[in-house]
N, C-alpha and C positions, 0 to 999 in steps of 0.2 A: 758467242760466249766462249769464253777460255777456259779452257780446260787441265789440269796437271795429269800425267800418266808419267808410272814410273815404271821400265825398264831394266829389263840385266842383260845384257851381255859377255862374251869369252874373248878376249884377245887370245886366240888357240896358235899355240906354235905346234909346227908340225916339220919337224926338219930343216931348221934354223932357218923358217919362212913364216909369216902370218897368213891364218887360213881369212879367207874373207869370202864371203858370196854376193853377185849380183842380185842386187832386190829387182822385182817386177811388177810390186805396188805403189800406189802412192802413201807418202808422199816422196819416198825416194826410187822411183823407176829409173833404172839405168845407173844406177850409185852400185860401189862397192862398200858394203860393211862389212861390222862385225857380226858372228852367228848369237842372235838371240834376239829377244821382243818382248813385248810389255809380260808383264808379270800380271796373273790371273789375281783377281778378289782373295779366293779361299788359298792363294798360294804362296810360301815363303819363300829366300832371295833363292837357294840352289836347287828347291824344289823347283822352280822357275828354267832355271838355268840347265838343268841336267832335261828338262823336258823338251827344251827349245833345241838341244844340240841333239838329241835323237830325233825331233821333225824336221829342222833343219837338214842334220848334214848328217844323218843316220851311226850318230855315236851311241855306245852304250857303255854304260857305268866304268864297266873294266877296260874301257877303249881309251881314258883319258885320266888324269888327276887333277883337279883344282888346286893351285899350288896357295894364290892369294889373291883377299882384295886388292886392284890395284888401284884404282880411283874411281872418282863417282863424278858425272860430267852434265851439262843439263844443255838444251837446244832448244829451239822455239820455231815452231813448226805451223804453215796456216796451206791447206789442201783444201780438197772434196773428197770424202769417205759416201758412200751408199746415198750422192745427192744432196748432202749436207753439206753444209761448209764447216771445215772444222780450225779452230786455231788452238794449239794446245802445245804446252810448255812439257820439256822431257828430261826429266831425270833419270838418269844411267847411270846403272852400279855395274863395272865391269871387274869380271874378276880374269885374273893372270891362269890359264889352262893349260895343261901338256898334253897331247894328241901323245901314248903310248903303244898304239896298234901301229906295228908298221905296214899294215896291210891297208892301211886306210882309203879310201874310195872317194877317190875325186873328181869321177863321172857319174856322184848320185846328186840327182838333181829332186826337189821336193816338188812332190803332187799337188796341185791344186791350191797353195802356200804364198811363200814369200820368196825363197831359194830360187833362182833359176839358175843358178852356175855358181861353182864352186874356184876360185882363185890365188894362188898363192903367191904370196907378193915380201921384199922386204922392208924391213922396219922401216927405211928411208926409200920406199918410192912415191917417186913426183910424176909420175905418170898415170897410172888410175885415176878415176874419175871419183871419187870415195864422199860417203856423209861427213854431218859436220861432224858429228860425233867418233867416226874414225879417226877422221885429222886429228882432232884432239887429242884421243887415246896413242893416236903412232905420235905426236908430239912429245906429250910426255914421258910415254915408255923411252921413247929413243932418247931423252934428256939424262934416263937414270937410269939406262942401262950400261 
């Protein structure tokens, strides 16, 4: 059965680099994206978003600014979660972030999560091995910046 889940993520700049982390789930193990993931029932888009970037990649409030929405991107996705099979269509709302700490920690790696490596990459690298939903987001931003 098909499912819809809707996601946020940050295109986080962080010294005229894009932050990205290795996922170590499915259904993208071994991809680099962007820090964020589906957005909870009871929660709204930045509520979402400011929570994912503190488990993710241990930011907090005064660590970063949300600058803007910068587009909204969707994927289609078919795995195995907890034995199931799942095929489920993704909608992503990514907003534009600035990483303002320059103390920022890019050897914290998340517990028992999604994170397993934290990587910084730029707008136009063809090297990483990246979601679809990265490509798209580095497609466009690099278009309009």
């Amino acid at each position: 059965m098909k499912s819809i889940r809707t996601w946020v993520y940050a295109l986080l700049k962080y010294q005229d680099k894009i932050v990205t982390i290795l996922k170590w789930r499915w259904p993208f193990i071994g991809l680099y994206d962007l820090p964020g993931w589906k957005i909870e029932h009871w929660e709204e888009n930045i509520e979402s978003l400011k929570r994912e970037l503190f488990e993710e990649i241990w930011l907090k409030e005064n660590d970063y600014e949300i600058e803007k929405l910068l587009t909204i991107e969707e994927d289609f996705v078919k795995h195995i979660w907890n034995w199931e099979e799942k095929d489920e269509h993704l909608i992503a709302i990514i907003y534009e972030v600035k990483i303002i700490n320059n103390d920022f920690d890019l050897d914290f790696i998340e517990e028992w999560w999604d994170a397993n490596w934290i990587k910084l990459i730029d707008i136009d690298d063809k090297e990483v091995w990246k979601t679809n939903i990265l490509k798209k987001v580095m497609k466009n931003y690099e278009t309009n910046i």
